[in-house]
C-alpha positions as CSV (number, residue, x, y, z in Angstrom):
1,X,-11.4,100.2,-57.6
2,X,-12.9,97.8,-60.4
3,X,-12.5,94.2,-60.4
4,X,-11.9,92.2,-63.4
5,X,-13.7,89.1,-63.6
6,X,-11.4,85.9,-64.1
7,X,-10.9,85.0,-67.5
8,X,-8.5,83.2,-69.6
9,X,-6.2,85.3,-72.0
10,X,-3.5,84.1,-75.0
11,X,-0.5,85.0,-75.5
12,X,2.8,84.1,-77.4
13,X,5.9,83.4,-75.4
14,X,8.9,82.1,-76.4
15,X,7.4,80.9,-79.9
16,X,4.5,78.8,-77.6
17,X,0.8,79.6,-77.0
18,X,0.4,80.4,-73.3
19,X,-2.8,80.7,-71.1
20,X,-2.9,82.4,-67.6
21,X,-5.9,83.5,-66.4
22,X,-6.5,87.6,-65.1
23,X,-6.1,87.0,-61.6
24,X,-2.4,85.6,-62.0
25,X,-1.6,88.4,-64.5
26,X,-3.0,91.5,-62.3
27,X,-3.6,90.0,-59.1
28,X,-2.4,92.9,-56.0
29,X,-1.8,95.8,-59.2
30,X,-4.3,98.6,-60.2
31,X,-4.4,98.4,-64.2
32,X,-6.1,99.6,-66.5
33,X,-7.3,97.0,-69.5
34,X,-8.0,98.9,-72.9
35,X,-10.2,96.3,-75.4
36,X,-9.3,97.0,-79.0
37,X,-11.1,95.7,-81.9
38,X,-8.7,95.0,-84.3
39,X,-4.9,95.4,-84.4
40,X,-3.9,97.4,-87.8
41,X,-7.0,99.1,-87.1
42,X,-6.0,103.0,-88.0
43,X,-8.5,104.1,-85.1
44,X,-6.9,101.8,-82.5
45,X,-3.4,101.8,-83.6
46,X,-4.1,106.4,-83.0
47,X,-5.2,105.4,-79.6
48,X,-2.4,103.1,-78.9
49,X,-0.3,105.9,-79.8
50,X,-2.1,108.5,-77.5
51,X,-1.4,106.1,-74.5
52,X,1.9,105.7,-75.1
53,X,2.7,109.4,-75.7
54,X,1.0,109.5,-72.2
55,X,2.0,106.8,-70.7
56,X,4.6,108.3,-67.9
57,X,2.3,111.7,-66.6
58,X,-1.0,109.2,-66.6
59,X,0.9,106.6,-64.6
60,X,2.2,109.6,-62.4
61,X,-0.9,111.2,-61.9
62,X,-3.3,107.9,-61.1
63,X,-3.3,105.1,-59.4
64,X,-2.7,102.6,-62.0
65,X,0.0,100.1,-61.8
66,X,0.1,99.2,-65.5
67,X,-1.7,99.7,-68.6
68,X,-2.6,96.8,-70.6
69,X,-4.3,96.5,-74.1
70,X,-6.2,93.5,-75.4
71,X,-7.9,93.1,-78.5
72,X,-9.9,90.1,-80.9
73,X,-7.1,88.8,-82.5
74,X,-4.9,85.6,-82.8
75,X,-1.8,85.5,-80.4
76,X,0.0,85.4,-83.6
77,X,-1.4,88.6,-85.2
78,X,-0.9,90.8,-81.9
79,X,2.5,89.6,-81.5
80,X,3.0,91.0,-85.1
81,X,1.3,94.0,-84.4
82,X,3.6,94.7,-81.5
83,X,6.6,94.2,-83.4
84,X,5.7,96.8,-86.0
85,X,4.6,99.2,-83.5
86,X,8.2,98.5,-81.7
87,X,9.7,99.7,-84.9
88,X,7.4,102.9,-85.8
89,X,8.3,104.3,-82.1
């Protein structure tokens, strides 16, 4: 097992700009944390659709709790980003 160094990420909930740090996040869970350079990227947004055609057998056949992606952008853009992946799946 890998640890991740303590760090502070951003995120949008509820319409507000939220802090929590890595260890509340994925404190006690095996995850794995894919960095992406840019949402709307065509190269990440093809590898963000490889994990999730993958997502069930790789959880079933590793250790890892939960996959997480995180990438350069604003809250506000990857929020966006999610909502029109959402829509394409």
């Amino acid at each position: 097992m890998n640890f991740l160094p303590n760090a502070e990420l951003f995120f949008l909930s509820r319409k507000k700009l939220v802090r929590k740090s890595t260890t509340s996040l994925f404190e006690g869970k095996d995850v794995l944390l894919i960095g992406l350079n840019a949402a709307y990227s065509p190269t990440d947004t093809e590898m963000v659709k490889e994990y999730e055609a993958a997502y069930d057998t790789f959880i079933k056949d590793t250790e890892v709790d939960e996959i997480y992606f995180v990438c350069m952008n604003d809250p506000y853009v990857t929020v966006s980003y999610t909502h029109l992946r959402a829509h394409e799946t």
